[in-house]
C-alpha positions as CSV (number, residue, x, y, z in Angstrom):
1,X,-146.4,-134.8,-97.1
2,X,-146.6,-135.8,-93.1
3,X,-143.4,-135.5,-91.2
4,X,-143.8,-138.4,-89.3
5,X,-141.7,-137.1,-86.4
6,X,-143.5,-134.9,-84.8
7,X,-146.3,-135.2,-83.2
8,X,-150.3,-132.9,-83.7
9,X,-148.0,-130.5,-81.3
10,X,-145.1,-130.3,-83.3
11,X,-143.1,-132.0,-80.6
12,X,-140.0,-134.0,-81.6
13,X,-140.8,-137.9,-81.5
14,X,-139.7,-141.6,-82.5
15,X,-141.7,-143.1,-85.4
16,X,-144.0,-145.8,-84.2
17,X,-143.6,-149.1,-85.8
18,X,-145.1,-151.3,-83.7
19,X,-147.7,-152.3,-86.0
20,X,-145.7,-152.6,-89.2
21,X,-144.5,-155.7,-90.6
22,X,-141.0,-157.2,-90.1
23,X,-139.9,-157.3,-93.3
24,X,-136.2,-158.3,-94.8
25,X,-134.9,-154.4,-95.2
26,X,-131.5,-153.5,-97.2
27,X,-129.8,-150.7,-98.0
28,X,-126.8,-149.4,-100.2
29,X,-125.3,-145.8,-99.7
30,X,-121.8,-144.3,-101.3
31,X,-119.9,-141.2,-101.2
32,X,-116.9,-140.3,-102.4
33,X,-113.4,-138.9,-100.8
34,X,-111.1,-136.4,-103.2
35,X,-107.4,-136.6,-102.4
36,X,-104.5,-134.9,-103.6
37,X,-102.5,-137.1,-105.7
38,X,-100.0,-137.5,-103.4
39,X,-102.6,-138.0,-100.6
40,X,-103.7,-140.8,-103.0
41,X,-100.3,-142.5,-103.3
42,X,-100.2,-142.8,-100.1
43,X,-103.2,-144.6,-99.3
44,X,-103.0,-146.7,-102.3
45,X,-99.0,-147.4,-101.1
46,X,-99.8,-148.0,-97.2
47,X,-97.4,-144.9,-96.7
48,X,-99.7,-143.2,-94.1
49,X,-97.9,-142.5,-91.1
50,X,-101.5,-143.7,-88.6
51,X,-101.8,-147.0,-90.6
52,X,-103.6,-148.8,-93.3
53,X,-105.8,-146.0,-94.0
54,X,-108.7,-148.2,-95.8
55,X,-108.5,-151.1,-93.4
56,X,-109.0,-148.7,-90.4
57,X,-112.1,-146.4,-92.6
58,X,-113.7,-150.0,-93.2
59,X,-113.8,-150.8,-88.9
60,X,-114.6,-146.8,-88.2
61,X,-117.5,-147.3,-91.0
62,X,-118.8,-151.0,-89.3
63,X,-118.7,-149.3,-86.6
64,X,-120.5,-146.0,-87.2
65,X,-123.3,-148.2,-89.0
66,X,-123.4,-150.5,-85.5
67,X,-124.0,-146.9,-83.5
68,X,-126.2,-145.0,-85.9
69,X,-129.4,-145.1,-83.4
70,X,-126.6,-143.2,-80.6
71,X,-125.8,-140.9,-83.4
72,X,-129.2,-139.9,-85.1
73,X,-131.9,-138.6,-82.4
74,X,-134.8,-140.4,-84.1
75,X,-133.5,-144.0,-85.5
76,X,-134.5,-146.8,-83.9
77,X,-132.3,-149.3,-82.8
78,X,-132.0,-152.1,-84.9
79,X,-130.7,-155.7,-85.0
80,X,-128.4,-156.3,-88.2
81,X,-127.9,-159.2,-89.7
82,X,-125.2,-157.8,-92.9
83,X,-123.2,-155.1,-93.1
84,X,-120.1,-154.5,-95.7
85,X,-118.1,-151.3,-96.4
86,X,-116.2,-151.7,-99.5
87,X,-113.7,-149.0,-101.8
88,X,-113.8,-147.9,-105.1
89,X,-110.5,-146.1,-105.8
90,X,-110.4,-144.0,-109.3
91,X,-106.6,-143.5,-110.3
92,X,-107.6,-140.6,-112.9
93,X,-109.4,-138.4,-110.4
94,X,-107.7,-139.6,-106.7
95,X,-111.3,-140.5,-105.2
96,X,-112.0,-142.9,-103.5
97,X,-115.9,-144.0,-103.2
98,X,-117.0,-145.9,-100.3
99,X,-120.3,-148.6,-100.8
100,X,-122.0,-149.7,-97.7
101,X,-124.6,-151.9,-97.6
102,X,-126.5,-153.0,-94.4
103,X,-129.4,-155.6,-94.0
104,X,-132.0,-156.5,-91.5
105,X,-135.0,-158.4,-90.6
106,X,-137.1,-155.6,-89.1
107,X,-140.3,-152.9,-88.5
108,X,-137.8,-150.0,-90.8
109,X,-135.3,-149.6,-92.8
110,X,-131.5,-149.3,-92.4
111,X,-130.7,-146.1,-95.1
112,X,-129.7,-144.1,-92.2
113,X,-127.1,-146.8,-91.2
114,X,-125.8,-147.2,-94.5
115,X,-125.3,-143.9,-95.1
116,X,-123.5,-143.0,-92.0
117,X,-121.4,-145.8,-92.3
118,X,-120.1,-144.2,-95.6
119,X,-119.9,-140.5,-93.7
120,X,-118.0,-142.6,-90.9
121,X,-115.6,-144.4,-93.6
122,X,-114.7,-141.3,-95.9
123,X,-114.6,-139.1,-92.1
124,X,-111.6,-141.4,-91.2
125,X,-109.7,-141.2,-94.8
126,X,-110.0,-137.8,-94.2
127,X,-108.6,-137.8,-90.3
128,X,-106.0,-140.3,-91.0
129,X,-104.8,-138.4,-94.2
130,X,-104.7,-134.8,-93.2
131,X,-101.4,-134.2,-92.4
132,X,-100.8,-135.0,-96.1
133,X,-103.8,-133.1,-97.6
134,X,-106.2,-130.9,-95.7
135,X,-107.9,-129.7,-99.2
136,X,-109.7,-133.3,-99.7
137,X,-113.3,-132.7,-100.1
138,X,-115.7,-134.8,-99.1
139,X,-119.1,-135.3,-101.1
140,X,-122.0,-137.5,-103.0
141,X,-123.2,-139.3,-100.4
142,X,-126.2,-140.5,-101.1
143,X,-128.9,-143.6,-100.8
144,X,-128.2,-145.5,-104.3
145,X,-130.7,-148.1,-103.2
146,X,-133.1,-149.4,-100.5
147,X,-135.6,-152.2,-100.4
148,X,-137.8,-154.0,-97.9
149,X,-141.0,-152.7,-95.9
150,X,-144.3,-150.5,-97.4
151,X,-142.5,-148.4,-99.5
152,X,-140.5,-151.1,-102.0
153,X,-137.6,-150.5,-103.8
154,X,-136.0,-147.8,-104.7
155,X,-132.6,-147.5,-107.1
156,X,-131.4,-144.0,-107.9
């Protein structure tokens, strides 16, 4: 296996896709948040004293997905033409999973924007909830799916 970024020197460097093809590129990533149940109540209830705890982790995950290539030394900055960050909640176990899906017309894909879009959703439950529950755990996230470009489609 090549590691694509870094060069016959071993030196750090962007992937270039200059002479790959634009291709339609999408890609789903989850992860899950565990709350007390009381944490839980309150987030379901819009008791949080900072706000509407999923409303503001949907705009903090947009957002994170919109600044991955600031975030992530070797992504490439990328114009996107869909992105959605959507909740699960589980009332048995007090998770929450966040889904975030991101699409573009490009030269690579958009897994790394999906999946800190998640990290940057479940990051602000976990802010915005603390003073209620500093054991939550965060965890799973992974790629569920990706498609577009050389490699096809992938579904775990």
């Amino acid at each position: 296996m090549e590691f694509t970024h870094f060069d016959e020197q071993g030196n750090a460097r962007m992937v270039d896709v200059g002479e790959k093809e634009v291709t339609q590129r999408e890609a789903l990533a989850g992860g899950y948040i565990q709350l007390s149940e009381e944490a839980y109540q309150a987030v379901l209830g819009k008791k949080v004293k900072k706000g509407d705890v999923l409303t503001v982790a949907q705009v903090a995950g947009i957002m994170g997905v919109k600044r991955t290539a600031e975030l992530i030394p070797m992504c490439h900055t990328l114009i996107l033409t869909h992105v959605s960050l959507t909740f699960e909640t589980e009332d048995e176990t007090c998770r929450i999973r966040a889904l975030c899906r991101v699409r573009c017309e490009g030269k690579t894909g958009v897994e790394m924007e999906a999946l800190t879009g998640v990290s940057t959703a479940l990051l602000t439950i976990y802010d915005m909830c603390k003073a209620i529950d500093r054991r939550m755990m965060i965890g799973e996230i992974c790629l569920l799916e990706k498609s577009g470009g050389k490699s096809g489609v992938f579904r775990r």
